[in-house]
N, C-alpha and C positions, 0 to 999 in steps of 0.2 A: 504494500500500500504506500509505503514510504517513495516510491519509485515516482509513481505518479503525483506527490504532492509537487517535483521538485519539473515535471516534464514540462509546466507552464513555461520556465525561464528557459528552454530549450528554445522554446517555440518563439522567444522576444528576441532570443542572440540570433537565431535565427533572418529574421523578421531586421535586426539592428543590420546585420551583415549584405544582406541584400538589398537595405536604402543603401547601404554606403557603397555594392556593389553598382549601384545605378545614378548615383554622384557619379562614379567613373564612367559609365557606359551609358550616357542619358538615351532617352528615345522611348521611354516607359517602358522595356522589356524586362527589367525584373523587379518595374515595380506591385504588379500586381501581383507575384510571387510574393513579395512583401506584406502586402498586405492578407493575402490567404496564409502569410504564416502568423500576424498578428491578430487576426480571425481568431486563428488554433487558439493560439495561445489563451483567450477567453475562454473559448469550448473548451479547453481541457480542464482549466479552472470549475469551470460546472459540471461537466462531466466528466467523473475523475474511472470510471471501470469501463473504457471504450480500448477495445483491440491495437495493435499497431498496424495493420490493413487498415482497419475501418479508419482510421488515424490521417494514413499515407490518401485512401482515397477520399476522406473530407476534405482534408487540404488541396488535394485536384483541382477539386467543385468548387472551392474557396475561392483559390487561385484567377481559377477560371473568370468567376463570376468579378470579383474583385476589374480584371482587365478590363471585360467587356462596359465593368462601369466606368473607368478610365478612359476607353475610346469611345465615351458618349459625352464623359465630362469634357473632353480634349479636341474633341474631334471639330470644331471651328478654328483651331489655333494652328494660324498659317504660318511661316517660316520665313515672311519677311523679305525675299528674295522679290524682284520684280521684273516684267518680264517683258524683253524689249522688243517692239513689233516693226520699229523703225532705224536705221544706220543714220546719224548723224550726216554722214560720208558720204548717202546717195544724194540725189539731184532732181 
């Protein structure tokens, strides 16, 4: 039982390692990873007698869902670049 009091902080260093792995590698790819493992880390907190399958595949779903909420939050946010239809240079 003592096993699972302690799995919560797995799931935050987790969760702390992958924001900080997507500081380096921006483009939101791991951060919805991040946040399916800060998800866990709650559920594990309440529910302390769930499998490590059942575990592996909540965080999936987590993960998942977590993203899909990102590319709805994100998804107007242009990159600022502009795009040029005329040369200065022509006549």
């Amino acid at each position: 039982m003592e096993a699972y009091l302690t799995l919560w902080w797995v799931w935050i260093c987790i969760a702390l390692a992958l924001g900080v792995l997507e500081l380096l590698a921006p483009g939101f790819i791991f951060l919805g990873f991040a946040l399916g493992a800060l998800a866990m880390a709650g559920l594990v907190l309440i529910l302390l007698t769930i499998g490590i399958p059942a575990l592996l595949a909540l965080f999936a779903i987590l993960s998942l869902v977590g993203w899909i909420i990102l590319r709805f939050a994100f998804r107007h946010q242009s990159s600022g670049a502009r795009i040029v239809t005329h040369d200065i240079n022509d006549n």
